[in-house]
C-alpha positions as CSV (number, residue, x, y, z in Angstrom):
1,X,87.7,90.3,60.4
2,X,86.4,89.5,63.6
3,X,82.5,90.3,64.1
4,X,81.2,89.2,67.8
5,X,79.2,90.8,70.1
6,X,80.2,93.4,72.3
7,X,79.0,91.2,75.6
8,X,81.7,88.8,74.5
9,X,84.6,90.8,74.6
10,X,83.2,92.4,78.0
11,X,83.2,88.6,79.4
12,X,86.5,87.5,78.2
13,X,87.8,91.0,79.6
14,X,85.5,90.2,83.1
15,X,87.9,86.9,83.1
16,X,90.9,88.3,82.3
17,X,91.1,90.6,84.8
18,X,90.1,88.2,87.7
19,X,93.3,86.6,86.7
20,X,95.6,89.5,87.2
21,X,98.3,88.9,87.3
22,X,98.6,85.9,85.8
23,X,97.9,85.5,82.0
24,X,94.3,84.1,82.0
25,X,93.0,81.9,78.9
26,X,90.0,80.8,77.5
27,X,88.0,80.0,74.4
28,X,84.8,81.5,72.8
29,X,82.2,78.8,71.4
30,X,79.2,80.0,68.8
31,X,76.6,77.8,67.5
32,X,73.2,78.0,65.3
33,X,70.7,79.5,66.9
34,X,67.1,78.9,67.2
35,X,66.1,81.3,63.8
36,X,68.3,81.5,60.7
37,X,71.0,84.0,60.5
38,X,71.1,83.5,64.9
39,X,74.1,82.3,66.8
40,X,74.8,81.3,70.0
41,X,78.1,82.5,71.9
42,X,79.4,81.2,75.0
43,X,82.6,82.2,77.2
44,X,84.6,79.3,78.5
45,X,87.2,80.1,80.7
46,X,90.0,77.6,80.7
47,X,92.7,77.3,83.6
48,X,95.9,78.3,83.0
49,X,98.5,75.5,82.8
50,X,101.9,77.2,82.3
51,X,104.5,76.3,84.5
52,X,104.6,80.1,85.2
53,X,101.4,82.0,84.3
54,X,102.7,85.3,84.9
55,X,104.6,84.8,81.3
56,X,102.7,82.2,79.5
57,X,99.6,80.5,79.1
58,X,98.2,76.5,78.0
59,X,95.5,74.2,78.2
60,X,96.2,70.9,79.6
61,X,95.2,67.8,77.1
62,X,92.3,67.3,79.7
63,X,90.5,70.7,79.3
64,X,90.9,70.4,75.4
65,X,89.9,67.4,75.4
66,X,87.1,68.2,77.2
67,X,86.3,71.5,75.1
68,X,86.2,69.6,71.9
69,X,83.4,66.8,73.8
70,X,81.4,69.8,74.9
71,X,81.8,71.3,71.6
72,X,80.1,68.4,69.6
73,X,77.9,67.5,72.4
74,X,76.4,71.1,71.6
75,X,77.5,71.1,67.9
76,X,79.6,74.8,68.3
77,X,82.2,75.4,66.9
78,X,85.6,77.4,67.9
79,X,85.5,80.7,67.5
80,X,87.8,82.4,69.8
81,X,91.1,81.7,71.6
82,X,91.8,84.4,74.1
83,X,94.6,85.0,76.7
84,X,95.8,88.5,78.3
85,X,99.5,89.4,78.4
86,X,99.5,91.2,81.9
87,X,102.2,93.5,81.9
88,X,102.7,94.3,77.5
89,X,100.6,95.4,74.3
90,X,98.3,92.7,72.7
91,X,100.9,91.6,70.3
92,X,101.6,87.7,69.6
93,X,104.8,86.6,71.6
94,X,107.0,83.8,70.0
95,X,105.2,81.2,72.3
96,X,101.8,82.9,71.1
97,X,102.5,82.2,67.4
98,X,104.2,78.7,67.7
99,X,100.9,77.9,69.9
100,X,98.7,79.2,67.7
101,X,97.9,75.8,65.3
102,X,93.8,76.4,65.7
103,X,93.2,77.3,61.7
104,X,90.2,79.9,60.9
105,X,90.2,80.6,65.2
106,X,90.2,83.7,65.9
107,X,93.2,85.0,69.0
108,X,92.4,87.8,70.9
109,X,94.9,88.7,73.0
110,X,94.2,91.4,76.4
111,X,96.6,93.7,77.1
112,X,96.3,94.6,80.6
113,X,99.6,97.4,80.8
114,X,97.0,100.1,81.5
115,X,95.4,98.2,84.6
116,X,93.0,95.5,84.9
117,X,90.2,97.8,83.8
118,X,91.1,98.9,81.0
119,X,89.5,97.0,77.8
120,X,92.5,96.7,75.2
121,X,92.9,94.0,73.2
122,X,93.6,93.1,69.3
123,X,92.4,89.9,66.9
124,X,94.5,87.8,64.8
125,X,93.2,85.2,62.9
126,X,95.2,81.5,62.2
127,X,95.5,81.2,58.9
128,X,98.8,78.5,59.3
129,X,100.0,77.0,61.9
130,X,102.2,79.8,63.8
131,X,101.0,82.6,61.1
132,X,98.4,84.8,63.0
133,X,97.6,88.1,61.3
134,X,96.4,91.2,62.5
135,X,92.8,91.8,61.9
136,X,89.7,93.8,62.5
137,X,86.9,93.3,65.1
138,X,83.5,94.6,64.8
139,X,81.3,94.5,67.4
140,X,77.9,93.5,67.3
């Protein structure tokens, strides 16, 4: 189960939809927060290095790279992997599931069949590399 707060989602969906049409991507970053039982969330949108991003969707060695320095620079951890699919339901494609290798992350994915502004999407959680399971999200 996926608990985050409902400004998340509304961000990742804000990125996604700039992207139409392409697929967009981007990771979700939460960290200890200044009391106990606090966390910190932050967006980062990634650019989208698929040869065609209409259909697909990657990071570049560079921007993870970079996402894993900023991560223990700030000591977060990954929470979220999101992309949209821009034209079919939120379901994992075959690329989606033999992409998905970030165990315990979280992958929302945006469905954005209905039109940019409409906020569908669905969480799987990576519990093997290329095994994402359907799962629950509660916001917060």
């Amino acid at each position: 189960m996926l608990e985050i707060p409902e400004w998340v989602v509304k961000e990742m969906h804000a990125h996604v939809a700039r992207e139409y049409p392409d697929e967009a991507t981007g990771a979700v970053l939460m960290a200890r927060g200044p009391a106990p039982g606090h966390w910190k969330y932050r967006v980062v949108p990634m650019r989208n290095g698929a040869r065609d991003p209409r259909q697909n969707y990657s990071w570049s060695r560079g921007q993870t790279m970079a996402l894993f320095r900023d991560m223990d620079r700030t000591d977060s951890g990954l929470l979220v992997i999101y992309h949209s699919h821009p034209e079919t339901m939120p379901e994992p494609s075959v690329v989606d599931q033999e992409s998905a290798w970030f165990l315990g992350a979280h992958y929302v994915i945006f469905s954005l069949a209905g039109g940019k502004d409409d906020l569908w999407y669905q969480s799987y959680l990576c519990h093997a590399p290329g095994d994402l399971q359907r799962e629950e999200v509660i916001l917060l």
